[in-house]
N, C-alpha and C positions, 0 to 999 in steps of 0.2 A: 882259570881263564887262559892262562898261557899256555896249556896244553891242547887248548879248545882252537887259538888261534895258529898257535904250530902247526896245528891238524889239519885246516884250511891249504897249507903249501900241500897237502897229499891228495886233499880232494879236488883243489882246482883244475889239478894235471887229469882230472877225469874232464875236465873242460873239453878236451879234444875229442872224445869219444863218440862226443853226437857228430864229432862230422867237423877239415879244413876251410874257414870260413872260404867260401868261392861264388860267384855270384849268385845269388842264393834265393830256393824258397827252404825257410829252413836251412840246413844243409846239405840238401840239393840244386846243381846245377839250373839255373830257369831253362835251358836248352843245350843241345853236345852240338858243335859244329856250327862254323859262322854264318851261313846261312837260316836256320833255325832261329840262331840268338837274333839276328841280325831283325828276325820278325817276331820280337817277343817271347821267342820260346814254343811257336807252334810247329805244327806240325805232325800231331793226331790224324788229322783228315784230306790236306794234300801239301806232306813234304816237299821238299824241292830239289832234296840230294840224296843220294842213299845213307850218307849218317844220320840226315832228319829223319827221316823214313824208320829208319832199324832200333831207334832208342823211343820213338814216339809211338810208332805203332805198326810192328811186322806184317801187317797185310796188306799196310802198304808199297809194299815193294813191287807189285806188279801194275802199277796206279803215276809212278816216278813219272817226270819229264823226260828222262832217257829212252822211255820206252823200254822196243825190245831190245835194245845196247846193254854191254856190260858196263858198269859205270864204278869207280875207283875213286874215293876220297881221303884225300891225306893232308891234314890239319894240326891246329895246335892255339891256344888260345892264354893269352898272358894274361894273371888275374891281378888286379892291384887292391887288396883292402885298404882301409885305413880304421884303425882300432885302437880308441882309447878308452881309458881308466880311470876314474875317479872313487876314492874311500874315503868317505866322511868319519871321524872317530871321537871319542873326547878328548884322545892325545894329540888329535891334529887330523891335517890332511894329506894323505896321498896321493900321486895321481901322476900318470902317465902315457907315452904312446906305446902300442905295440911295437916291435923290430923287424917282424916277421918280416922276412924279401916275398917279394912277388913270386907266386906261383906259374911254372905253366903245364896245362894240362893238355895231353897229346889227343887228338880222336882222328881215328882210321876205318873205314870201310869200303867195301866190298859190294854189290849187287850182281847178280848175272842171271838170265833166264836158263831154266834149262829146257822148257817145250811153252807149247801157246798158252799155258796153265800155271806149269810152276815153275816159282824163285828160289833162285836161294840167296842168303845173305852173310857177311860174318862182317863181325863187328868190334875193335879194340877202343877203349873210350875211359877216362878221366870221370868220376860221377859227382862224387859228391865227398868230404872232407872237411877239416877246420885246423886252424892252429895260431898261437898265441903266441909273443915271445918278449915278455918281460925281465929276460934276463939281465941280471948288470943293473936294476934299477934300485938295489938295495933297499927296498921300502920296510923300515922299522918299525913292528909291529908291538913292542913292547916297548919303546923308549929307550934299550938298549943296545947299539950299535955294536954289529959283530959276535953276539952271542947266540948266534942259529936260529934265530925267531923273523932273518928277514924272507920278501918275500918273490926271490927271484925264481922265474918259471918259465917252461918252456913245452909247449906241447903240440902235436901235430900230430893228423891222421889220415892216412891217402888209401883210395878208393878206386880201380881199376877194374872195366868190368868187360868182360871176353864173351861173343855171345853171338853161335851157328844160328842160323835164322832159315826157316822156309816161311812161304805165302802160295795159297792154292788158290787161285781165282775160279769160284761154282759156277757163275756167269761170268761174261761180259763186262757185268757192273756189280757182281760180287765179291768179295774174296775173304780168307780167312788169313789169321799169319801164326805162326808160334817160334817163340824165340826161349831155348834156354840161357840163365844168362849163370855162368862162374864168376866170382869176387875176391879178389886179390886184396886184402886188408891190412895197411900195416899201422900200429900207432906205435909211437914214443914219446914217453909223458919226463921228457929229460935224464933218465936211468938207461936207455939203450932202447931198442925197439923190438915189440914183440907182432907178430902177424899170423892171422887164420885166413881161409878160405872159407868163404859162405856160396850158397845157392839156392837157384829160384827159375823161375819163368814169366814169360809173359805173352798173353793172346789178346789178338788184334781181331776187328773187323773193321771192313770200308765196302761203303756202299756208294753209287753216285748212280742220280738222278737229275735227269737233265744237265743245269748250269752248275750244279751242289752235288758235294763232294761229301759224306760222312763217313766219319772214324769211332771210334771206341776204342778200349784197350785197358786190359788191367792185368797190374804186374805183384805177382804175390812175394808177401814178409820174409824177409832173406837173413838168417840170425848166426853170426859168428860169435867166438869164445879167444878173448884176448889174454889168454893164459898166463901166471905169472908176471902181470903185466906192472904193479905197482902194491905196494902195503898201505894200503888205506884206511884201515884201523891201528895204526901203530901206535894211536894215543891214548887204547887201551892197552898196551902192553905187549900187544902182537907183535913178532917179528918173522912172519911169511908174508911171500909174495902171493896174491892173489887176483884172482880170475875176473874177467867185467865182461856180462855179456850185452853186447849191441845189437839189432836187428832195425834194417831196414826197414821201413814201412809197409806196409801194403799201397798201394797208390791206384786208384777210377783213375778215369781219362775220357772224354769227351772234345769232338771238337766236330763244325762244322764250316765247309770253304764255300766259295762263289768266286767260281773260274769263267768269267763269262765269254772270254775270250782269251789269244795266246798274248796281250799285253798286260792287263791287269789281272790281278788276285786278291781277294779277302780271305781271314780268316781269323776263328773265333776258337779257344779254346779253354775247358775248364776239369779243373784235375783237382779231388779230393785225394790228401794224405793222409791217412791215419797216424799219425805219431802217438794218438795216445794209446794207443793200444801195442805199440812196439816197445820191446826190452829196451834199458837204458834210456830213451825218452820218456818214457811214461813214468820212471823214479824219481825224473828232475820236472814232474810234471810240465809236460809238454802238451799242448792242448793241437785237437784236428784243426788242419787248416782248408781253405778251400782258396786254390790259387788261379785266376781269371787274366789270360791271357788273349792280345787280340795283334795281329802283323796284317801286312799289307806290301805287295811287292807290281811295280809298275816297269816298265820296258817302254822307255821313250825310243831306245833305239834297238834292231835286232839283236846287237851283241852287249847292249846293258841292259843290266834291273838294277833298280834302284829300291830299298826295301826298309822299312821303320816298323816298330812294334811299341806296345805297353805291355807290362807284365805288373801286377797286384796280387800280393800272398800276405794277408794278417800274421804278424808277429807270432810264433806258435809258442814261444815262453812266456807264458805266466807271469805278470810282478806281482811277486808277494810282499806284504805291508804287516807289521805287528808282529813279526817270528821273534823266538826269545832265542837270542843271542848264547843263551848259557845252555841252551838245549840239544838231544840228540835227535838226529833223524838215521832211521835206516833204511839203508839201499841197498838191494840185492843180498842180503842176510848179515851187513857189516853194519856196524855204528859209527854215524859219522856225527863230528860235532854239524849245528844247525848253521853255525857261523861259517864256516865250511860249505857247507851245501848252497847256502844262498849265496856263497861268494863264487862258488863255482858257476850255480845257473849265469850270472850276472856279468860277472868280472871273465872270468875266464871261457864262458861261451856264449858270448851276445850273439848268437844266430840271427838277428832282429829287423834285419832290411826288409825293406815292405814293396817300394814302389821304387820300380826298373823300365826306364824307357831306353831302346836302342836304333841305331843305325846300320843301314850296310850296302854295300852294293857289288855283282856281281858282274864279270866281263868276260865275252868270249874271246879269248886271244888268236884259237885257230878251233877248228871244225869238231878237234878231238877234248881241247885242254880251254877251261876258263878258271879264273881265280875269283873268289870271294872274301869279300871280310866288313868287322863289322866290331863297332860299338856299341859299349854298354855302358850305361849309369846306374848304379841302386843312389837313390838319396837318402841323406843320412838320417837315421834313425837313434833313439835313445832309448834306454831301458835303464829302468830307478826302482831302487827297494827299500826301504828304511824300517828297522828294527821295532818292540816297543819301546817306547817311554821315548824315539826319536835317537838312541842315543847311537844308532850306525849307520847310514848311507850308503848302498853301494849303488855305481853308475855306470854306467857304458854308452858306447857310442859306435856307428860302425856306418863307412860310408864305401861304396865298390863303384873302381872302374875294370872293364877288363878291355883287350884289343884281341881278333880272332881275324885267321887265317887260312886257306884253305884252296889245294891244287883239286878240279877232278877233272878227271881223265873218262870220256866214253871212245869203246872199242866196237867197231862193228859185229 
């Protein structure tokens, strides 16, 4: 048993894997850029800046409020979790806050027409990550203080995604978009940090029809190799460092707007993730989620909007109930004890926020330059597992604010 629960500090640090909690479906961002977030996360079917635009769905980029302007966004968005811990055991109870500091994640882009047809786009942006940081909390796992069995940890994982973008407009009211997108990945599960590079793409349509605006978009399964990254079976005896592979999801995308005029806007959007079917989520079973997003942005005056959203995505972690404590699970061809595994899913990555409503509002300041920004709430969520025969507990909790920020700039 003490080997079982030593084992647990090796597998929690794969806690960060799935992703830096940030305000989240899953451990993806609900939107890149304060306008976006500020409307729940839309912007499938008629973004409002060219970062919404470029991450939601590349064919929209010739559909933008800018029109035919070059338009320039440069942003950044401070993320605040709040992540606690509680272990239930027969030798007692543990329990604590996470430490992790506030995240901020950067997003930048670019739009520019090059003829009456096509765009081009490129796009720098913050995606999606997690990280935990219960160091210093010496939680004793055995009863005995200072003898390597406590349970301080530390892990984090960041997600940078780079990505040239065209949009071809076939009509009028057609267009199509394709964006390749490169992935800057780094995790450090407290040993130092290792980082890959993954890639993928994604293709857009937008159609609009009269007052309505439609989008599409699907972005295919993006899978990186965090080499040497951690000894995860050490409590068989192993002493190499070994490989964890992560992949991104596949992710649909639907959405549709109601622009009925230039003061108000609706819109509705809805986006199936596959997690289960992606590497590294699908070991700590992670189940598909389908995340429903709705904003709304109004302009009482020419040079303000004023904009709110909801965002809803079912928990995609699993609680498991009855796992036997003394058991092995394997992941990715390694044996991890089970105690370990659930303590990871639980403890070390409550991905688990569900329901995000936000604020924001944007302002023209001069003809070329307005600023936007915009809040956000996840409210807090829990996630519970208890062993058989009752005899372990584990709990989590995870509550997000984030505050977002954001210059653009249209050039004639």
């Amino acid at each position: 048993m003490k080997q079982q629960r030593q084992s647990w500090i090796l597998v929690l640090a794969l806690a960060a894997t799935a992703g830096t909690v940030w305000a989240t479906n899953g451990d993806n961002l609900i939107g890149v850029g304060p306008v976006s977030r500020a409307m729940g996360g839309t912007g499938v079917a008629a973004p409002q800046d060219a970062i919404g635009g470029m991450v939601n769905n590349p064919a929209t980029l010739g559909v933008l409020p800018a029109g035919a302007k070059t338009e320039a966004d440069f942003g950044g968005t401070l993320f605040i979790p709040t992540v606690r811990a509680k272990i239930t055991t027969p030798g007692g109870v543990l329990e604590g806050k996470s430490q992790q500091q506030p995240f901020v994640i950067p997003a930048v882009g670019i739009a520019a027409p090059i003829n009456d047809r096509l765009n081009f786009g490129f796009a720098a942006y913050g995606i999606s990550g997690m990280g935990v940081d219960y160091r210093n909390m010496h939680w004793d796992l055995d009863g005995n203080p200072g003898n390597g069995y406590e349970g301080d940890m530390f892990t984090k994982l960041e997600v940078m995604k780079f990505s040239p973008i065209l949009a071809y407009k076939l009509t009028d009211d057609l267009a199509i978009g394709l964006a390749l997108q490169g992935n800057y990945n780094n995790l450090d599960l407290g040993a130092g940090s290792s980082h890959d590079y993954s890639y993928g793409a994604q293709v857009g349509l937008s159609y609009k029809v009269g007052i309505a605006q439609l989008g599409a978009s699907y972005t295919t399964p993006q899978k990186c190799r965090f080499q040497r990254v951690f000894n995860f079976d050490a409590f068989m005896g192993d002493n190499t460092s070994d490989t964890l592979e992560l992949e991104a999801p596949a992710t649909y995308a639907v959405g549709i707007a109601l622009v009925p005029n230039q003061t108000f806007m609706i819109e509705a959007d809805v986006k199936y993730v596959a997690w289960s079917q992606a590497a590294g989520y699908s070991d700590f079973d992670w189940q598909d989620q389908v995340v429903a997003s709705i904003g709304a942005q109004v302009k009482p005056l020419d040079k303000l909007a004023l904009r709110a959203g909801v965002n809803f995505g079912k928990n995609p972690v699993k609680e498991h109930d009855g796992w036997n404590p003394q058991g092995v699970t394997t992941v990715q061809g390694k044996q991890l004890p089970t105690f370990g595994y659930e303590m990871m899913r639980n403890i070390g990555f409550p991905a688990i926020v569900q329901t995000h409503v936000t604020l924001g509002l944007g302002y023209q300041i001069s003809k070329a330059v307005s600023v936007n920004l915009e809040y956000m709430h996840a409210f807090k969520q829990d996630i519970s597992s208890t062993s058989m025969g009752n005899a372990i507990t584990l709990e989590s909790s995870l509550e997000e604010d984030s505050l977002g920020f954001s210059l653009n700039w249209q050039f004639e």
